[in-house]
C-alpha positions in Angstrom: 51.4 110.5 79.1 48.9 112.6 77.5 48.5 116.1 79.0 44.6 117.6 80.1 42.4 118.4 77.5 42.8 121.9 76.9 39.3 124.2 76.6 38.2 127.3 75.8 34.8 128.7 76.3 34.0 132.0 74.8 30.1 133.6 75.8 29.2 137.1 76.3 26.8 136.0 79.3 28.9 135.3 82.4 26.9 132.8 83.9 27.3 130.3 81.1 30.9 130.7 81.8 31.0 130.4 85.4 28.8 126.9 85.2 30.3 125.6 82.6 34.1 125.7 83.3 33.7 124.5 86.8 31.8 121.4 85.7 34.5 120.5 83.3 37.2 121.2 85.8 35.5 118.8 87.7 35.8 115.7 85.1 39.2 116.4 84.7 39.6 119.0 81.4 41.6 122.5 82.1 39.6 125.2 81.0 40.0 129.1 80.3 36.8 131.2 79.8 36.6 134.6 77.8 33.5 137.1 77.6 35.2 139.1 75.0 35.7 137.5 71.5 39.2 139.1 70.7 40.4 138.4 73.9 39.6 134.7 73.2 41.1 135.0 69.6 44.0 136.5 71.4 44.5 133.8 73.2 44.0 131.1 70.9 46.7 132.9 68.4 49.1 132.1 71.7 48.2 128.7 73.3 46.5 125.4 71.7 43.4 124.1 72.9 41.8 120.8 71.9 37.7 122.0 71.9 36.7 126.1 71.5 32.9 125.6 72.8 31.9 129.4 71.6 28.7 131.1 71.6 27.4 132.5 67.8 26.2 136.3 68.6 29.1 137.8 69.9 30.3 141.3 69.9 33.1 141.0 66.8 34.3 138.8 66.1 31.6 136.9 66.3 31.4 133.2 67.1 31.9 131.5 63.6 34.4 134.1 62.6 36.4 132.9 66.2 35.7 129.4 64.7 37.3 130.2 61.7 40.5 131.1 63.0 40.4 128.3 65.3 39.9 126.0 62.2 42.5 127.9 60.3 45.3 128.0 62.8 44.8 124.2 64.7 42.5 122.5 62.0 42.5 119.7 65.0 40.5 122.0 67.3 37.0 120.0 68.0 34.3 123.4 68.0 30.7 123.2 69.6 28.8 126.3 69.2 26.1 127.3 71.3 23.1 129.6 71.1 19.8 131.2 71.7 19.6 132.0 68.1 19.3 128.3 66.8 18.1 128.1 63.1 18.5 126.1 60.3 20.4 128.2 58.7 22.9 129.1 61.4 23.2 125.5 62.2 23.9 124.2 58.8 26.4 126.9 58.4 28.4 126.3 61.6 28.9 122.3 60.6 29.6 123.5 57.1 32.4 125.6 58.6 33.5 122.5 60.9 31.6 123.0 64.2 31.3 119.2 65.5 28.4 120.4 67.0 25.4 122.8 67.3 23.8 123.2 70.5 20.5 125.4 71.6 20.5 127.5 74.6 19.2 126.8 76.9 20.8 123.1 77.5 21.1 120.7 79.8 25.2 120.8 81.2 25.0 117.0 81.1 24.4 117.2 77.6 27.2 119.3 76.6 29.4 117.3 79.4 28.8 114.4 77.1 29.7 116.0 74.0 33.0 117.5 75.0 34.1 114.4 76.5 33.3 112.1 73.3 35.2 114.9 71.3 38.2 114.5 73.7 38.4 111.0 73.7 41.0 109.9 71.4 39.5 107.2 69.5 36.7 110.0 68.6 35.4 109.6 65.4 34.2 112.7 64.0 31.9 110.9 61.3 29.8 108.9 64.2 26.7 109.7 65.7 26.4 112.5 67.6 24.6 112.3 71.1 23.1 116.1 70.4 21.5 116.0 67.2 
């Protein structure tokens, strides 16, 4: 039997964590939150997770630099990065770097409900459409 789908969530603005991890809880994933980025790279360098849903702008590390070491240390980790600095720029370099996803703040939870559980499903195919883009 295949354990819970593990998720981290890593935002310096509280709220996003407290509405996001309860809403994912709710459809079944297990989720940790973190509003510090090296507490959430700490954590990553001890436990696996299956999706790291991180905000960009963080304190340092910031969020693609977190994504990084994701990728580095579980190159099987699904990433979505989130943000209210959404650009061209920043979005083509998060899915050059591997983010499955890019998503504007604000969003709709739906939305990014969606995404993570297309990414956790195990028939996922990273090369299909994507429901956010």
């Amino acid at each position: 039997m295949k354990s819970r789908t593990r998720i981290l969530i890593l935002d310096d603005e509280r709220i996003v964590c407290e509405r996001l991890k309860p809403a994912l809880e709710k459809i079944g994933f297990y989720v940790e939150t973190f509003t510090e980025s090296q507490a959430a790279v700490d954590r990553l360098a001890e436990a696996t997770f299956d999706v790291l849903i991180t905000d960009l702008k963080m304190r340092q590390p910031d969020g693609m630099e977190v994504m990084r070491f994701a990728k580095e240390n579980y190159p099987a980790i699904k990433v979505i990065i989130i943000t209210g600095y959404a650009t061209v720029d920043n979005s083509c370099e998060a899915m050059r770097s591997g983010a499955e996803d890019f998503i504007a703040k604000p969003f709709k939870i739906s939305k990014l409900l969606d995404l993570v559980v297309r990414l956790a499903s195990p028939d996922h195919d990273p090369t299909g459409p994507s429901l956010t883009r």
